[in-house]
N, C-alpha and C positions, 0 to 999 in steps of 0.2 A: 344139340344134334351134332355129331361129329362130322367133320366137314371131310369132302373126299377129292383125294387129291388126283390129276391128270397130268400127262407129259405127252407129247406128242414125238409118235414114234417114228423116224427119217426112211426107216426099212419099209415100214408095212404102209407107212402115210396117215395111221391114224392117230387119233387122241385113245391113248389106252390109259386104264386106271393105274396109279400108282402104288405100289405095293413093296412095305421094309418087310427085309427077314429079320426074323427071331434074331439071328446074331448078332445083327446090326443093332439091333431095340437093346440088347443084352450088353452091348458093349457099350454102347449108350448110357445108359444108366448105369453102369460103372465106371466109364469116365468120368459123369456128375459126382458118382458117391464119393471118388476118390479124388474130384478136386474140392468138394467140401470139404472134405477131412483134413485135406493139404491146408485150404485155407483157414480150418477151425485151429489147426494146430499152430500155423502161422500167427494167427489173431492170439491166440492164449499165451503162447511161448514170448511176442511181443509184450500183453499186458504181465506173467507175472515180472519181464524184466524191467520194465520200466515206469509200472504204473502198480502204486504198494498197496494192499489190500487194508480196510482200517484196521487190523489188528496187528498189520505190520508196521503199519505207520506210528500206533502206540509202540509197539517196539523200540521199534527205529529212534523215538521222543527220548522214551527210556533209558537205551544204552547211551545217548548223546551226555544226558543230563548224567549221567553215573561218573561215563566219562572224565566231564568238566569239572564232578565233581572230586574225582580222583586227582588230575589233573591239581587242582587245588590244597589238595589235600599232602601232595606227595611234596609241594613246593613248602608247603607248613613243615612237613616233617623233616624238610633238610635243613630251613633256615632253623629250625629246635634244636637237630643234630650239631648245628653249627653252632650253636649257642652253649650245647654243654661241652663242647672242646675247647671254647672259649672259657667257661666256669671250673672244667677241668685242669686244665694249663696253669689259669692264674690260680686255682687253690691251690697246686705244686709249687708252683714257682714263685709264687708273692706271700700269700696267707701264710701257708705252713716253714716258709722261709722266715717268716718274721718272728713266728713263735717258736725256730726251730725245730721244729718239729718235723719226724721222715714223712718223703712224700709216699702218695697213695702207688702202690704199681699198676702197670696196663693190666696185668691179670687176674687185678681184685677189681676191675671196672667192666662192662658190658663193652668189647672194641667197641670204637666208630668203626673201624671198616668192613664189619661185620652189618652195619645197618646201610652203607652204601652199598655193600655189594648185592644186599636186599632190596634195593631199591631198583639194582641195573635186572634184575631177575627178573621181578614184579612189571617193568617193562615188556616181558615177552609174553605176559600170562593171560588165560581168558578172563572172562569175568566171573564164571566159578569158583575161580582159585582167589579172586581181586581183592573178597573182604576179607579171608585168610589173613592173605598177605599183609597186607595192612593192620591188620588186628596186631599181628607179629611182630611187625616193625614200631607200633607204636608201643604193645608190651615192651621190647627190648628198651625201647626210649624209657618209659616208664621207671625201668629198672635201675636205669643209669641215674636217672633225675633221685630215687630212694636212695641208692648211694651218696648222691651228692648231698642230700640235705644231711643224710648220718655226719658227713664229711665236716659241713657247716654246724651242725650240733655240736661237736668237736672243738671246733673253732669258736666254737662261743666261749666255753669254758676255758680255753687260752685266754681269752681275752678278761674274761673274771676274774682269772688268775693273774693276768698280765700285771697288776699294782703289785701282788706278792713277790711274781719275778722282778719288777726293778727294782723294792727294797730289799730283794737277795742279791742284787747284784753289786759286785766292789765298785763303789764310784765316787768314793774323794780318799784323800792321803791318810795315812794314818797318824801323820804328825800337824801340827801348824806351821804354813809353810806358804806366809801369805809373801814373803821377799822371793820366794823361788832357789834359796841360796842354802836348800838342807840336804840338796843331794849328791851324795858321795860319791857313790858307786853307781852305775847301772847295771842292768840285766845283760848278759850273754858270758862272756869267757873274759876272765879277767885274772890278775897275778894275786896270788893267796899272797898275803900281809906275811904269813909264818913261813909257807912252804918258798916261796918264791917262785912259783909255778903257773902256768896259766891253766886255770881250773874254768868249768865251767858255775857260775853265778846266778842263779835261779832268780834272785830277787833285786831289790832295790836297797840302798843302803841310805837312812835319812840321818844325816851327823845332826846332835841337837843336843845338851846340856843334859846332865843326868837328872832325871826327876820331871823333865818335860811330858804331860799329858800324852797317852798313845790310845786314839780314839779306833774303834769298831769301822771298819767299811763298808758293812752292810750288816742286814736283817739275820741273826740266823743263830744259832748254839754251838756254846762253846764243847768243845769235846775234848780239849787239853789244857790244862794249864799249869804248869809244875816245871822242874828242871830234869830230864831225864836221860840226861849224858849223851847228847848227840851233837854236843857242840852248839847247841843256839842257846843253852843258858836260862835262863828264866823264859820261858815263852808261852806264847797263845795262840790254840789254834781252833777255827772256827768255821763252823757248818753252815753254810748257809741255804743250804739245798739244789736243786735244778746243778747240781753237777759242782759247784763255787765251793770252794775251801780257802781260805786264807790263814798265816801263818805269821806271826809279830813276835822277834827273837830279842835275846840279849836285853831284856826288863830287868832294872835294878829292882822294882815292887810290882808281884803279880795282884790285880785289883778285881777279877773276874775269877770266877769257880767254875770246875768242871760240870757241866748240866745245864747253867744258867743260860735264860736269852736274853740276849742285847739286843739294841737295837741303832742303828748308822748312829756315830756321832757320839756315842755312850764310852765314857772311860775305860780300857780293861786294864791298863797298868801304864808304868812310867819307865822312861828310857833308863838303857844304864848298858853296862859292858861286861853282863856275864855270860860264862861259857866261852868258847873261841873266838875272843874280837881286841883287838886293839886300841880301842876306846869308844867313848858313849854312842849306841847311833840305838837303830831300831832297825833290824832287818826283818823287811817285806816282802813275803812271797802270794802269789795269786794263784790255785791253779785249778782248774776245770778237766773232769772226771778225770783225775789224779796224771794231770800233765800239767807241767809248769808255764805261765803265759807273764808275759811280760805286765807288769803292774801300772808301767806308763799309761796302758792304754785304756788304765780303766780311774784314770783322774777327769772324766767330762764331768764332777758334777760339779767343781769349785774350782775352774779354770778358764779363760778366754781363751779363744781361738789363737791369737800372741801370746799368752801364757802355756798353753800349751805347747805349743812351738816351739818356744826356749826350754823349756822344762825337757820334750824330746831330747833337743841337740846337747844338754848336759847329759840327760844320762844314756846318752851315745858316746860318751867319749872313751877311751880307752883310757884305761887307770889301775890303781888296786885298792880290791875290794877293802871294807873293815873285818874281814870275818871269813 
């Protein structure tokens, strides 16, 4: 039963019934409505900021773990990036230096700084773009590392080869010349015997008894052997590949044929002083892809580090040539 309410009125002195208007009842109940509302929206606006729905909170687990796992994944691909600059470098500068071989250029290789600057990018991105990105960066990697193994395939077959190249390469005297005391002339500019002049002197000049053995310097085919009017007289010249030619002048007896392969250490004829020389010697020349190189420098196979030495400073000295 609804209860009825009284005020006691000061004017008239009595207890009269109390009675709201409509608009007070009206404003009433929109006051209430609209501080519920106020405070539903307070309350909702509060939980979604601070309190995560569980589908957010998978979320939320989610991007974490992707993250970290990014995170992980980008530190793998720099210290890999850093490894094939590392693989890169020393197969220019050490491997292909050894077998002489031209190095690779930067623009037959995938840049590095093309996968760093993918990585400063991949930094700014959402996570739609994330696996992309990374798919990218590790193709590019991917790319570089195919390269390099072709690079290393390469370098194998140097290396198979490598026995072929040091028996092509000149590396003992072409005479016996166990005193040190058979060389006449060295390589550079020296005074022609005939002309009186100082000419330039290609080879070495071994003085030795006519008829003294004049041994092969290395692995490779002869492609001359005759006298053909150029001033070295009987001589022999020989192929030895990877760029080596050697040249043995002034033979009293040519003992090698045009075509044949010798091999280090193999007879091709015997000293003597034909053609332009002033007596018996054996003139030595070395020269790689048809440039003359001094012959000293390719006596390591039947010399000491002291013998070697001495042997330099005689045929450094200034003198005249036999020839």
């Amino acid at each position: 039963m609804k209860k009825i309410k009284y005020y006691y009125n000061t004017n008239t002195l009595r207890y009269e019934k109390l009675e709201t208007p409509l608009r007070v009842k009206l404003l009433r109940v929109f006051g209430f409505l609209a501080s519920a509302l106020v405070s539903a929206l307070i309350i909702v606006s509060v939980a979604f900021r601070y309190i995560d729905s569980p589908k957010e909170k998978l979320l939320k687990q989610q991007y974490e773990a992707i993250s970290e796992r990014y995170d992980e994944l980008a530190s793998h691909v720099k210290k890999l990036d850093q490894q094939m600059d590392e693989l890169e470098k020393r197969d220019n500068d050490v491997y292909r230096s050894i077998f002489e071989a031209n190095p690779i250029p930067d623009s037959a290789r995938v840049k590095a700084m093309e996968t760093q600057r993918e990585l400063v990018m991949v930094q700014n991105m959402d996570q739609r773009d994330l696996i992309g990105s990374i798919a990218s960066t590790i193709n590019n990697l991917a790319k570089r590392i195919a390269f390099q193994n072709k690079s290393f395939k390469e370098i194998q077959s140097f290396v198979r080869n490598k026995e072929v190249l040091l028996a092509s390469t000149p590396a003992i005297q072409p005479v016996s010349n166990k005193d040190l005391n058979r060389i006449a002339s060295g390589f550079g500019y020296r005074i022609d015997p005939v002309y009186k002049t100082v000419k330039m002197h290609a080879g070495l000049d071994f003085a030795a008894p006519q008829g003294t053995p004049i041994y092969a310097t290395a692995d490779g085919t002869v492609t001359l052997a005759g006298n053909v009017g150029n001033g070295f007289g009987n001589h022999v010249i020989i192929n030895h590949g990877y760029g080596y030619e050697t040249l043995y002048g002034h033979m009293f007896k040519i003992k090698a044929r045009a075509g044949q392969k010798v091999k280090r250490g193999e007879i091709i004829g015997y000293v003597g002083s034909t053609g332009k020389s002033t007596g018996p010697h054996c003139h030595y020349e070395v020269h790689k892809n048809d440039h003359p190189l001094d012959p000293v420098y390719f006596f390591y196979n039947d010399l000491t580090p002291e013998q070697f030495d001495r042997l330099l400073k005689m045929a450094a000295a200034s003198n005249q040539s036999f020839d």
